[in-house]
C-alpha positions as CSV (number, residue, x, y, z in Angstrom):
1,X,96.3,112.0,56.9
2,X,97.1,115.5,55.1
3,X,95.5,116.7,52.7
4,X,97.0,117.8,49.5
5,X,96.7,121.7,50.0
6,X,98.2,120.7,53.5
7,X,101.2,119.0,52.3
8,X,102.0,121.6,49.0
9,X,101.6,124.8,52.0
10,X,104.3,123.1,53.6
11,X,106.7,122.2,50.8
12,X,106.4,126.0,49.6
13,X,107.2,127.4,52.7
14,X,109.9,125.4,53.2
15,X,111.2,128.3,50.4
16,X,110.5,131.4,52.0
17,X,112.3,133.1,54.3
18,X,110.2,134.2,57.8
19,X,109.1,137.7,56.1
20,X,109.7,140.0,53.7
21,X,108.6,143.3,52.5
22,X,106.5,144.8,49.9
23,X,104.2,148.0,48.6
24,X,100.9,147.9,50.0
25,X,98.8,147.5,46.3
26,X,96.6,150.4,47.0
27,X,98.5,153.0,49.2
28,X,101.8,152.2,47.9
29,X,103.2,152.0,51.6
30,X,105.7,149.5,53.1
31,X,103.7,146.5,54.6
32,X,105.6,143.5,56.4
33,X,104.6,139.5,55.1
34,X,104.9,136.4,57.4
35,X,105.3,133.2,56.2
36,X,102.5,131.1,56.4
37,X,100.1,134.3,58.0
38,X,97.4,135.5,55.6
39,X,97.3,139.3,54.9
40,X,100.4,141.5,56.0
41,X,100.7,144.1,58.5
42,X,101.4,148.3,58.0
43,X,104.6,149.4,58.8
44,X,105.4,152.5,60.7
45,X,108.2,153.9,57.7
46,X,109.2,155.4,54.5
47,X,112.2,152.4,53.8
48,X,112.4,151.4,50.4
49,X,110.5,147.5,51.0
50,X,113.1,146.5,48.1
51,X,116.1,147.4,50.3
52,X,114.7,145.6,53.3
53,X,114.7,142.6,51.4
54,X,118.3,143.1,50.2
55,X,119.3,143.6,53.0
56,X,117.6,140.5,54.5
57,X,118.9,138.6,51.7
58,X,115.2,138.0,50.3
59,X,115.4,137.1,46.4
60,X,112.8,138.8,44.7
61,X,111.3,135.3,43.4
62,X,110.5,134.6,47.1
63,X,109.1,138.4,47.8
64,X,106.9,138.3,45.4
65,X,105.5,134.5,45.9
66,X,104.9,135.8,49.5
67,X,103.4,138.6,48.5
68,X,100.9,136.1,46.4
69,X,100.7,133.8,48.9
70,X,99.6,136.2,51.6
71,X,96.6,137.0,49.4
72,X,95.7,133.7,48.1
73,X,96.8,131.2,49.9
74,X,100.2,129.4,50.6
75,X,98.8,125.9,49.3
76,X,98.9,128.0,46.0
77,X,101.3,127.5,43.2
78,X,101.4,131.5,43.2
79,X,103.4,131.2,46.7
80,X,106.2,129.3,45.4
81,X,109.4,131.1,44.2
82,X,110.3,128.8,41.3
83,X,106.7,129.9,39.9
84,X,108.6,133.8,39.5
85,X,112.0,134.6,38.0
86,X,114.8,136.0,38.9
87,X,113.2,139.7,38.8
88,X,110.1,138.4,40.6
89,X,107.4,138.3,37.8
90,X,105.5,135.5,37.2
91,X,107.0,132.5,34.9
92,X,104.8,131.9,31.7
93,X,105.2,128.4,29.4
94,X,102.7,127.0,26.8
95,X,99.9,127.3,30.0
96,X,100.3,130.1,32.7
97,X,102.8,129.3,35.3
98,X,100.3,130.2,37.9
99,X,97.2,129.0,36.8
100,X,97.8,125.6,35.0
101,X,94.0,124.9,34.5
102,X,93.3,128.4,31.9
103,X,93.8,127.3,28.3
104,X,96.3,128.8,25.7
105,X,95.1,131.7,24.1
106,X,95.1,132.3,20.3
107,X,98.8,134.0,19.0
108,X,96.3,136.2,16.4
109,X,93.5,137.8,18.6
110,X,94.3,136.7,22.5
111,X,90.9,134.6,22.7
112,X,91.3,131.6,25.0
113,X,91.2,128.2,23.0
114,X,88.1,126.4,23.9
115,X,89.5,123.2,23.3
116,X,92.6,121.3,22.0
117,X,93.8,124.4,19.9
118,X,89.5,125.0,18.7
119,X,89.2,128.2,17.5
120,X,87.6,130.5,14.9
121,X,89.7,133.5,15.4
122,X,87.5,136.8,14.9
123,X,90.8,138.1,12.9
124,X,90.1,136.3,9.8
């Protein structure tokens, strides 16, 4: 029987394409992304990793939830591509998009709320 991070790695990657390209996050160099491999691998040029993509048809959305998912895990909600828009950041509702279990935070002063909307805002 699968387990549930078993079965939600597999409906995400269903998503992606086979790889994709992004900046390295500390040497700003182009790095290759499998789908489904953790980690990504240095590439040997100067090419824009935004163009490769273009040209490979890869949607922002789906670069950056590979990018995500490289790091943290495909069985993540951060690997899927609805979980980005359009320009690849990260969707945000009521609760963050890509972590559902942190709590609103207060509209006056940014402190999380404790519990059901309890707060005594330090702004007051």
């Amino acid at each position: 029987m699968e387990s549930e991070d078993i079965r939600a790695a597999r409906e995400t990657l269903k998503k992606l394409p086979d790889y994709c390209f992004a900046y390295h996050p500390v040497t700003n160099l182009a790095v290759k992304i499998v789908r489904g491999i953790a980690g990504y691998t240095a590439l040997d040029t100067f090419m824009d990793p935004n163009a490769l993509n273009e040209s490979l048809g890869v949607s922002q959305a789906q670069a950056a939830a590979m990018f995500a998912g490289s790091m943290f895990g495909w069985h993540t909600r951060a690997a899927d591509p609805e979980a980005y828009t359009a320009e690849g950041r990260p969707r945000v509702t009521g609760r963050s998009a890509l972590h559902p279990s942190r709590g609103d935070r207060c509209s006056r002063c940014g402190a999380p709320m404790a519990h059901e909307g309890e707060h005594v805002c330090a702004s007051l």
